[in-house]
C-alpha positions as CSV (number, residue, x, y, z in Angstrom):
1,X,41.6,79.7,64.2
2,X,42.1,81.5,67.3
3,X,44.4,79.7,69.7
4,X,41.9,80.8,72.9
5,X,39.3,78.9,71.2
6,X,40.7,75.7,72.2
7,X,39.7,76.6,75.4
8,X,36.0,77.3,74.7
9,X,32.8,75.2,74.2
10,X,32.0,74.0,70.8
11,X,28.7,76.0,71.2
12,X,30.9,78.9,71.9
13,X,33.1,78.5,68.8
14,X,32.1,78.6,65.3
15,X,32.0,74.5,64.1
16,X,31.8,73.2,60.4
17,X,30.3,70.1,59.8
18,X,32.1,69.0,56.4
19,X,31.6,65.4,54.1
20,X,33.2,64.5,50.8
21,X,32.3,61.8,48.5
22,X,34.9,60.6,46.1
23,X,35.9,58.4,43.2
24,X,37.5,55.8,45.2
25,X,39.4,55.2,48.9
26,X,43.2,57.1,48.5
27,X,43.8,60.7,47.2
28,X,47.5,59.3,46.6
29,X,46.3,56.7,44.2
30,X,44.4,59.9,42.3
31,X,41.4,59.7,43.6
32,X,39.1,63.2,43.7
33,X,36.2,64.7,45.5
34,X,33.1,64.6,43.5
35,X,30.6,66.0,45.8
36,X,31.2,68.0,49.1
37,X,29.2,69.6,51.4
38,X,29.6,71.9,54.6
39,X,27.0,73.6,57.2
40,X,28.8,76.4,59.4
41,X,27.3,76.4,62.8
42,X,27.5,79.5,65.4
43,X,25.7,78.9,68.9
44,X,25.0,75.3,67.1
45,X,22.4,77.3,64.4
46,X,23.3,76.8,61.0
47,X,24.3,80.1,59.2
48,X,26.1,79.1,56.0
49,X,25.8,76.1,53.8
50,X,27.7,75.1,50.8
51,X,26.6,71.5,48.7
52,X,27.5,70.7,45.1
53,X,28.9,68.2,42.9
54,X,32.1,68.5,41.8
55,X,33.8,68.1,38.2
56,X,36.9,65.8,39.4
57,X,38.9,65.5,35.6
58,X,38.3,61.5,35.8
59,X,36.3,58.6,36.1
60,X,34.4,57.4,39.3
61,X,35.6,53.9,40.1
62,X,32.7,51.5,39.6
63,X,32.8,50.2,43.7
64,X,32.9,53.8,44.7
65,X,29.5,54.6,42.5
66,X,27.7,51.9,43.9
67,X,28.1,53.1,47.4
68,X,27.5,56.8,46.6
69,X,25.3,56.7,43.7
70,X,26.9,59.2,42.2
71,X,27.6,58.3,38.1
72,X,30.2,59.8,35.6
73,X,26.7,61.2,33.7
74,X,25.3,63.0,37.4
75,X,28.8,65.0,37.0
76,X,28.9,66.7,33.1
77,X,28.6,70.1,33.8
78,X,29.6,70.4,37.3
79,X,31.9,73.0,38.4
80,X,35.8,72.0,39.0
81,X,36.6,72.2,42.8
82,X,38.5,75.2,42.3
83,X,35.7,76.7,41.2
84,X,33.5,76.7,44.8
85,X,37.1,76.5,46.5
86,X,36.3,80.7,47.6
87,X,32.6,79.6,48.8
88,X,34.4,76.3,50.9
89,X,36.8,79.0,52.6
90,X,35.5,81.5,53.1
91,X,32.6,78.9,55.2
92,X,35.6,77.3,56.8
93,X,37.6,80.6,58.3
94,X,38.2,80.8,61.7
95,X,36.1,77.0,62.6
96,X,36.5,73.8,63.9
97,X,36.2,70.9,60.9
98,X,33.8,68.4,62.0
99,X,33.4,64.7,60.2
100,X,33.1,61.4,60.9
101,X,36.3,59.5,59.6
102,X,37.7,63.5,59.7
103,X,41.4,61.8,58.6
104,X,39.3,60.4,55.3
105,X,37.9,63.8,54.5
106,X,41.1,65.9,55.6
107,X,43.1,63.9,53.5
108,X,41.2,64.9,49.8
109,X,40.6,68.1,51.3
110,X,44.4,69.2,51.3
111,X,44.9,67.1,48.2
112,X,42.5,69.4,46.1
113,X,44.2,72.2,47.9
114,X,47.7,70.9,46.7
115,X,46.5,70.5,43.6
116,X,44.7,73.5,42.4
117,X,47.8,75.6,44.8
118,X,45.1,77.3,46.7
119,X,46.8,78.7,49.6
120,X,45.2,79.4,53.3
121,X,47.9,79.8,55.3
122,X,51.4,78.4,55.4
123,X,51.8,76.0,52.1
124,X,49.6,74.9,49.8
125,X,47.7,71.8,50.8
126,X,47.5,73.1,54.2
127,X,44.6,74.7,56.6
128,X,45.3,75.8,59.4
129,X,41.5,74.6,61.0
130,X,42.0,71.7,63.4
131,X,39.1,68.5,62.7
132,X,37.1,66.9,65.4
133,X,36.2,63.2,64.4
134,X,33.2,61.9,65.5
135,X,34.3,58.3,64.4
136,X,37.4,58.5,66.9
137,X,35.2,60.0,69.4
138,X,32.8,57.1,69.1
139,X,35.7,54.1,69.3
140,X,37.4,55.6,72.7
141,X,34.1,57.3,74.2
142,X,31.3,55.0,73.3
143,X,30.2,51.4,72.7
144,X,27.4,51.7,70.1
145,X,28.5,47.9,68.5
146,X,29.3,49.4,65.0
147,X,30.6,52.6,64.6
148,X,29.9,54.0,61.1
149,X,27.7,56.6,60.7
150,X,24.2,55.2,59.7
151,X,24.3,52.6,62.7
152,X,25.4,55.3,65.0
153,X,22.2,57.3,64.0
154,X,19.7,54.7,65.1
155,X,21.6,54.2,67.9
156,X,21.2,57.5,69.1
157,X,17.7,58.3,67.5
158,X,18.6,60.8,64.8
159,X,16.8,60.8,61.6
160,X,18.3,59.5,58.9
161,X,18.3,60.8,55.2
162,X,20.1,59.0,51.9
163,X,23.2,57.6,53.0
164,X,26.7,58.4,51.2
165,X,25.4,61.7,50.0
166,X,27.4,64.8,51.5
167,X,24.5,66.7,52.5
168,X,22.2,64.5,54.5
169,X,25.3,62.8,55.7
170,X,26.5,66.5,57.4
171,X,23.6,66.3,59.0
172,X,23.4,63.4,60.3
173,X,27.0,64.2,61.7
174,X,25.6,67.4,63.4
175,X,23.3,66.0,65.5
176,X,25.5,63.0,66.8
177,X,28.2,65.6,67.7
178,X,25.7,67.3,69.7
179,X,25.0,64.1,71.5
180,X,28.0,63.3,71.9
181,X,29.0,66.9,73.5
182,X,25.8,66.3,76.0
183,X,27.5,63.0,77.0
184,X,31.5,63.8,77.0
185,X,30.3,67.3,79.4
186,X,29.3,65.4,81.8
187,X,32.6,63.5,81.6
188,X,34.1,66.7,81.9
189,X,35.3,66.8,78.7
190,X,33.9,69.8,77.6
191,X,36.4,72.2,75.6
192,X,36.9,72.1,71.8
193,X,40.6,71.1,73.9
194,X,39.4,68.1,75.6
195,X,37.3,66.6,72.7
196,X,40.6,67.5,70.3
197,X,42.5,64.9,73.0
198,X,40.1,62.4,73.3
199,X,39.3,61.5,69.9
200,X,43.8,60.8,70.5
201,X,44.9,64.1,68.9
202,X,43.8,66.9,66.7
203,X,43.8,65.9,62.6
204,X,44.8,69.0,60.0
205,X,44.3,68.7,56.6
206,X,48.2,68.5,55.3
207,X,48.6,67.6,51.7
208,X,52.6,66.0,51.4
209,X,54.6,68.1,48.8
210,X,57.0,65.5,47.2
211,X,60.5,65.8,45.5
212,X,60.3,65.3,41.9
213,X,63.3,64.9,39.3
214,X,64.3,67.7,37.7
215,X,62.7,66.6,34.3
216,X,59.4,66.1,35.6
217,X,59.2,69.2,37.9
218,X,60.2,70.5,34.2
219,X,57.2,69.3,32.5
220,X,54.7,70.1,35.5
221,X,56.0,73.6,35.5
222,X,55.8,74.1,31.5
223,X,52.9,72.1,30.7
224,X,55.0,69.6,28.9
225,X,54.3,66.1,27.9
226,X,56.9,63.3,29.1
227,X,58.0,60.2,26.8
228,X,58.6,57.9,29.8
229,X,60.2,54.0,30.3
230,X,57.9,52.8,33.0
231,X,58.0,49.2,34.1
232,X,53.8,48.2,35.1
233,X,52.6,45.2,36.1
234,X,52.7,44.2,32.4
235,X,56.3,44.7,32.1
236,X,58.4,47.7,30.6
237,X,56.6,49.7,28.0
238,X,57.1,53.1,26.5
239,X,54.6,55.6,27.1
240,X,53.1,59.2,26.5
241,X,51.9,60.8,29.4
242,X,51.1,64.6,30.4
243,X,51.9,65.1,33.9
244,X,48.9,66.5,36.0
245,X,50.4,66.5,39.5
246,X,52.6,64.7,42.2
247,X,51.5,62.9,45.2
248,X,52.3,60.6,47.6
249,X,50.4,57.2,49.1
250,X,52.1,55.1,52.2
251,X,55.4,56.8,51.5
252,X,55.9,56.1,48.0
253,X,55.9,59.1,45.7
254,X,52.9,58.7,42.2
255,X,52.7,61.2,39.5
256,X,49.2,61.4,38.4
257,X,49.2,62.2,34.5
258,X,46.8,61.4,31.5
259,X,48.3,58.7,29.5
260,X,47.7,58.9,25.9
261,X,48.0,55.3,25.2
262,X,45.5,54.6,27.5
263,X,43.7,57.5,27.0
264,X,42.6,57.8,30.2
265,X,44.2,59.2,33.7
266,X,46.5,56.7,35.3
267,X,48.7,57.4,38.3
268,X,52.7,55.9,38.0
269,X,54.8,55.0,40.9
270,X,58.1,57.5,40.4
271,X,60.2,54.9,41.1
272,X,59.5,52.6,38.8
273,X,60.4,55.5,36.0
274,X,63.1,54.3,34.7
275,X,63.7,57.3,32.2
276,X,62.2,60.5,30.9
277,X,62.2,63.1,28.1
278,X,60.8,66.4,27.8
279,X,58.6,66.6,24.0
280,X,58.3,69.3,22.3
């Protein structure tokens, strides 16, 4: 976005209100958007919207379906994220990102970038959009007891739809931001600058590239299958895998792959490869 926009009034500045729900907690572990949803706002009316479910390539994790309510079933049929990835940028050029827990949403944001290499600017995995985060905004600037987002909504008298669904929780987000604005102005915090500071500093969505070995940058790169030694919590065992794509979780480098064995996805901590083959 436009560097002189800092300097503006979020009315004055074109904001996205953006939520993801997932199939579990890390995008490092291999965890994948299954629903997003985004409202672009100009002048604070809404003049764009984007809301689907989204094909992930694995199972939802049993904890992470009770909260959103969202089942393996709901998603058959559902496009991939690269599919509405064109419809989520082109809503997202030139805006501030808005969510509540923005790091959360950032985070599987610039993993799907990473790994379906859609490119913005710079690397892929990367945009270039700065987030506000109403949750950081609410723990330095506020004292509302509880700060997630359904308690802060009856705190502040906005109507509440279905919790942990993307769409009614944007919604919900929009109107606490604009409460929030109302409140920090008259702090004098009243820039998309001085609200990026406050909530501590400004979040980008920045997927990490890892190094990989040369035989399993190999395999990515070819579409090849691995025969790998891989020591898990059950010990050494030999397995078949087909590498999907690298990441990274609390500085330790995974390699999320389908594992024929298991057949199912399962994500492998690199260093605890002890050897690998290409197959034919």
């Amino acid at each position: 976005m436009e560097a002189s926009w800092l300097e503006k009034r979020p009315s004055d500045v074109p904001l996205v209100i953006l939520d993801t729900e997932t199939t579990g907690l890390y995008p490092g572990l291999g965890h994948r958007v299954v629903e997003i949803a985004a409202i672009r706002l100009e002048n604070w009316q809404e003049v764009a919207q984007v809301s689907t479910l989204i094909q992930p390539g694995r199972k939802i994790d049993p904890k992470a379906s009770s909260v959103n309510g969202i089942t393996d079933a709901d998603l058959l049929g559902q496009p991939t994220f690269s599919q509405v990835a064109d419809e989520l940028l082109a809503l997202l050029d030139g805006a501030v990102v808005v969510a509540h827990n923005a790091e959360f949403d950032a985070g599987f944001l610039g993993q799907e970038l990473l790994i379906h290499g859609l490119q913005t600017s710079g690397a892929p995995g990367v945009l270039a959009n700065p987030w506000l985060c109403t949750l950081q905004l609410a723990r330095r600037h506020f004292h509302f007891g509880r700060n997630n987002l359904g308690h802060i909504a009856a705190h502040l008298g906005v109507r509440m739809g279905r919790a942990h669904r993307a769409l009614n929780d944007v919604y919900m987000t929009a109107e606490i931001l604009k409460r929030m604005v109302r409140t920090l102005g008259q702090r004098r915090l009243e820039t998309v600058s001085d609200l990026l500071h406050a909530q501590g500093a400004p979040i980008y969505a920045r997927a990490i590239v890892p190094q990989l070995p040369d035989v399993v940058a190999a395999a990515l790169a070819d579409g090849r299958n691995l025969r790998i030694l891989y020591l898990g919590q059950n010990g050494e065992s030999t397995r078949e895998i087909t590498p999907l794509y690298p990441s990274q979780h609390r500085n330790v480098t995974y390699l999320v792959a389908y594992c024929h064995q298991a057949h199912d996805q399962r994500t492998f901590r690199l260093d605890r490869i002890f050897s690998a083959e290409l197959m034919e």
